[in-house]
C-alpha positions in Angstrom: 238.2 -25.9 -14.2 236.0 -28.9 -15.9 237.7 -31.7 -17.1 236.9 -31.7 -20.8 235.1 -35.1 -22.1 237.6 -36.1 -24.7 235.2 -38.8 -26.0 233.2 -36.2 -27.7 234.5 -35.3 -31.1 234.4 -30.9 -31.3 234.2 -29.9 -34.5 230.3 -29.8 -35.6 231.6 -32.0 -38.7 233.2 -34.7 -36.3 230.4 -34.7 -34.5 227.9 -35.3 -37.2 230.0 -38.3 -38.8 229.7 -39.9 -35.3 225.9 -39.1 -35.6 226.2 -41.6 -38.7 227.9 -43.8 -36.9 225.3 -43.7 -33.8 222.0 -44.0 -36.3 223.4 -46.7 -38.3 223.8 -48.9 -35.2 220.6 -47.7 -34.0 218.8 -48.4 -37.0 220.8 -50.0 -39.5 221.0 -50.2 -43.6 218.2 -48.3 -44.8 218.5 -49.8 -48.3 216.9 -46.4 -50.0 216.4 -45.3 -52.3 213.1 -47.8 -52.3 212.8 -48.1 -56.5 213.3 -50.9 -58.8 214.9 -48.9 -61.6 216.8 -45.3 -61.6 214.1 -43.9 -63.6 211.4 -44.7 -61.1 214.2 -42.9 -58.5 213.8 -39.7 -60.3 210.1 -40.3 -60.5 210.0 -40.6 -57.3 212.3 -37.7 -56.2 209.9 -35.3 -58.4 206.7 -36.6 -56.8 208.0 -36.3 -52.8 208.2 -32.6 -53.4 205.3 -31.7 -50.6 204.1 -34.5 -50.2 204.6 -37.8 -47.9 205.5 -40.7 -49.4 202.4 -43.2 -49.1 200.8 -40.7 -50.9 203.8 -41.1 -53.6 203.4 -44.8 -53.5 200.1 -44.3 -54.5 200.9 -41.8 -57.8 203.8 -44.9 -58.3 201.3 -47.9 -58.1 199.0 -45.4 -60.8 202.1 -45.3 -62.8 202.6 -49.0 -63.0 199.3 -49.7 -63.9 199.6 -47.2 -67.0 202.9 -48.9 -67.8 204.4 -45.6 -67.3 207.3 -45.9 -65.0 209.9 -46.0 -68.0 211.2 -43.7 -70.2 208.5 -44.6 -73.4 206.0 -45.2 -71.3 206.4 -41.5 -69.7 207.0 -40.7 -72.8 203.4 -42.0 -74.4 201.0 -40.6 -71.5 199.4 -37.4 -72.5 199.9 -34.8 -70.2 196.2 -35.3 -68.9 196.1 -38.4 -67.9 199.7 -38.1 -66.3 197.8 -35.6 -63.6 195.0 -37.9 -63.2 197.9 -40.8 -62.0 199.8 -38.8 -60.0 196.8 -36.6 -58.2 197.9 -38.9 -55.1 200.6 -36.6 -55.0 199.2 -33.1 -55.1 200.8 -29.8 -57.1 199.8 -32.0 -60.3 199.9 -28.9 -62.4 203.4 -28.3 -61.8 204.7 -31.8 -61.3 203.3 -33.3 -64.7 204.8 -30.6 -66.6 207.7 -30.9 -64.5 208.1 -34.5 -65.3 207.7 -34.2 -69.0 210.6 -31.3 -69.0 212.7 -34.1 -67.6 211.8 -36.8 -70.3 212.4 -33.9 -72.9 215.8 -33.4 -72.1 216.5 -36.8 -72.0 215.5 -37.6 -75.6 216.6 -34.2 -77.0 220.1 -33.8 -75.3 221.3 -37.7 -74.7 219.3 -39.5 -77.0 217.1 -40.8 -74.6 219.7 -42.5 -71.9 219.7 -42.6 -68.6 223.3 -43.8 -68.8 224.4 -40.9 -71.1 223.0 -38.6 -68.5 225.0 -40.2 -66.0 228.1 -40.0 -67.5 228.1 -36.0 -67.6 230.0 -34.5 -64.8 228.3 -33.3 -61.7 228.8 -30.0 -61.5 227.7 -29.4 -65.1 224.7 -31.7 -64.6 223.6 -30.6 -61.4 223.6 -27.3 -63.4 221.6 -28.6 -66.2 218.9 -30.1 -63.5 218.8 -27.2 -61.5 217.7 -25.4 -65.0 214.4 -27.9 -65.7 211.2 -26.9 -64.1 210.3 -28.4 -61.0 213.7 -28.9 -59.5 215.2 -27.4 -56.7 218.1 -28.5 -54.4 216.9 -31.0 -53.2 215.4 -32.6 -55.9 218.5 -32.5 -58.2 220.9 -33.7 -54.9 218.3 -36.6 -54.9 218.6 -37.4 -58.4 222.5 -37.3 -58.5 223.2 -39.7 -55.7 220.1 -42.0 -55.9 219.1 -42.3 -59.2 222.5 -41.5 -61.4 224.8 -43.0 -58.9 226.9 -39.7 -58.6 228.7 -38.4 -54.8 226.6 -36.0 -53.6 224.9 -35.3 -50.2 221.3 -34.5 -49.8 219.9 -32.0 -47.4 216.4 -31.9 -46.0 214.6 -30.5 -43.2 215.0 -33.1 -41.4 219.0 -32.8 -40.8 218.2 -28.6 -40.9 216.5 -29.6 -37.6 219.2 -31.8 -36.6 221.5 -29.1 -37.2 220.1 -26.6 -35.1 219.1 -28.3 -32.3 222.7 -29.6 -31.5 223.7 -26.5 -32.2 225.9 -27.7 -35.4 225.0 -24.2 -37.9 223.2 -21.2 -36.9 222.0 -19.5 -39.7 223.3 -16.3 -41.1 222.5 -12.6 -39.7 219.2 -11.7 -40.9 217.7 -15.2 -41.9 215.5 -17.9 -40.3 216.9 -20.7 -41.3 220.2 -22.8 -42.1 221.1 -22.8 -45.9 221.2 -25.6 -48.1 224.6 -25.1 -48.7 225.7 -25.0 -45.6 224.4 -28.4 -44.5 225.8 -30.3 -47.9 228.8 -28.6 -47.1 228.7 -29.7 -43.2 227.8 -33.1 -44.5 230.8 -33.3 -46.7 232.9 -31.9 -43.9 232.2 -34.9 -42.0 233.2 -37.9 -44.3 235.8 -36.4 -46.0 238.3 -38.3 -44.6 236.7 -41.5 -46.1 237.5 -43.2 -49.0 236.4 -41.3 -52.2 235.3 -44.8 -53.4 232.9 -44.8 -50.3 231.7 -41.3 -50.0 228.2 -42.2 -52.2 226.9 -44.7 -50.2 227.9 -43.3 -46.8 226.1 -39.9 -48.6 223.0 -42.4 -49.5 222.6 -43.9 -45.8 223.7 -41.1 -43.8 220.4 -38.8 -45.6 218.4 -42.1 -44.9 219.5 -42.2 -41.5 218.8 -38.9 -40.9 215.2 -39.0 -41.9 214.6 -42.0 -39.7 215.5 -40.4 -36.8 213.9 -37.2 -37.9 210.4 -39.2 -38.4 211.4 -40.6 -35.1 212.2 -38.0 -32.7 212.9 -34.6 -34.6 209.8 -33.5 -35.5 208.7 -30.2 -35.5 208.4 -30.5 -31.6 211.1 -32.5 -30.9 210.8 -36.0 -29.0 214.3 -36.4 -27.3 213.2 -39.0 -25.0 214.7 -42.2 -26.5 216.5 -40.1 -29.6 219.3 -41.9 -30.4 221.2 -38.8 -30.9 220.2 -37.4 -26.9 224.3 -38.3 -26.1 225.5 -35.4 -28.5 223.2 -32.9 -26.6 224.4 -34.4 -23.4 227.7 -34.4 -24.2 228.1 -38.2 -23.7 228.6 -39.7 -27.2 
């Protein structure tokens, strides 16, 4: 019988904390989300739907210009010329609405305050993003931990490919892909034997991490050669 390699962790969550541990010595602090206010997070996390994010950067640089990455300036751009700024960005007839939806509940259900919105718990905010226009998953995950300082893990293709080539998740009889929910609840899984106080920013550079090494290597033909993570597949982390 083979002598088991007792330096590999065997659960699929053990094994994905070490990935964090692996990328962050390969790469380093990340330092995202890359915004100089929460509300430009959010901004930002609405406008990345689809899109890549030079093309974001652009709709943001519009934005500035316009004076319109804060609240009153959102707020003061008519609906028409906020498409015209964020055109970089593509889906313009969903995401201006989308955007103004967002400012609306600010100023109707917490007077207007970031901080306010903050302060509500997560489940029942998550709920109350989830109900705007515009905002899926993702998008409200990305909001929570990024923007509104909350401890939440964020999912995106990138770890759903990470997932299934190392063979973490599988997804469920009669569907394509791995679920959302199954890869927060993976990611969890993995640090939740770190300190509660911790769990946010390990959350925030952990998604960053991930979508380093997915620009790097997992693509949608995978580059293994040089992939950080080749010593999971090989069984040699």
């Amino acid at each position: 019988m083979a002598a088991v390699n007792s330096r590999r962790p065997h659960t699929p969550a053990m094994r994905l904390r070490r990935m964090h541990d692996v990328l962050m010595r390969a790469y380093g602090p990340q330092l995202w989300w890359p915004a100089q206010t929460p509300f430009e997070v959010i901004l930002g996390a609405y406008l990345t739907q689809n899109t890549a994010w030079k093309a974001v950067e652009r709709s943001l640089a519009n934005l500035r210009a316009a004076c319109g990455l804060t609240l009153e300036g959102l707020r003061a751009i008519p609906r028409a010329k906020l498409r015209r700024l964020i055109r970089p960005s593509g889906f313009i007839t969903r995401k201006a609405p989308a955007l103004k939806a967002f400012v609306n509940l600010l100023d109707k259900e917490f007077d207007g305050s970031l901080e306010a919105l903050a302060a509500t718990p997560t489940v029942e905010l998550r709920e109350r993003l989830l109900a705007l226009p515009g905002v899926g998953q993702e998008t409200a995950d990305a909001i929570l931990l990024y923007a509104l300082g909350h401890s939440v893990p964020v999912a995106d293709e990138y770890l759903r490919r990470i997932a299934e080539r190392h063979q973490l998740l599988s997804p469920p009889s009669g569907r394509k892909q791995i679920s959302y929910d199954s890869l927060t609840s993976l990611t969890r899984q993995a640090f939740a034997s770190d300190p509660v106080s911790t769990q946010a920013r390990l959350f925030n550079e952990f998604h960053a991490l991930t979508v380093a090494v997915g620009k790097a290597h997992c693509r949608r033909t995978a580059q293994c050669e040089g992939c950080p993570l080749a010593g999971d597949l090989k069984n040699s982390f």
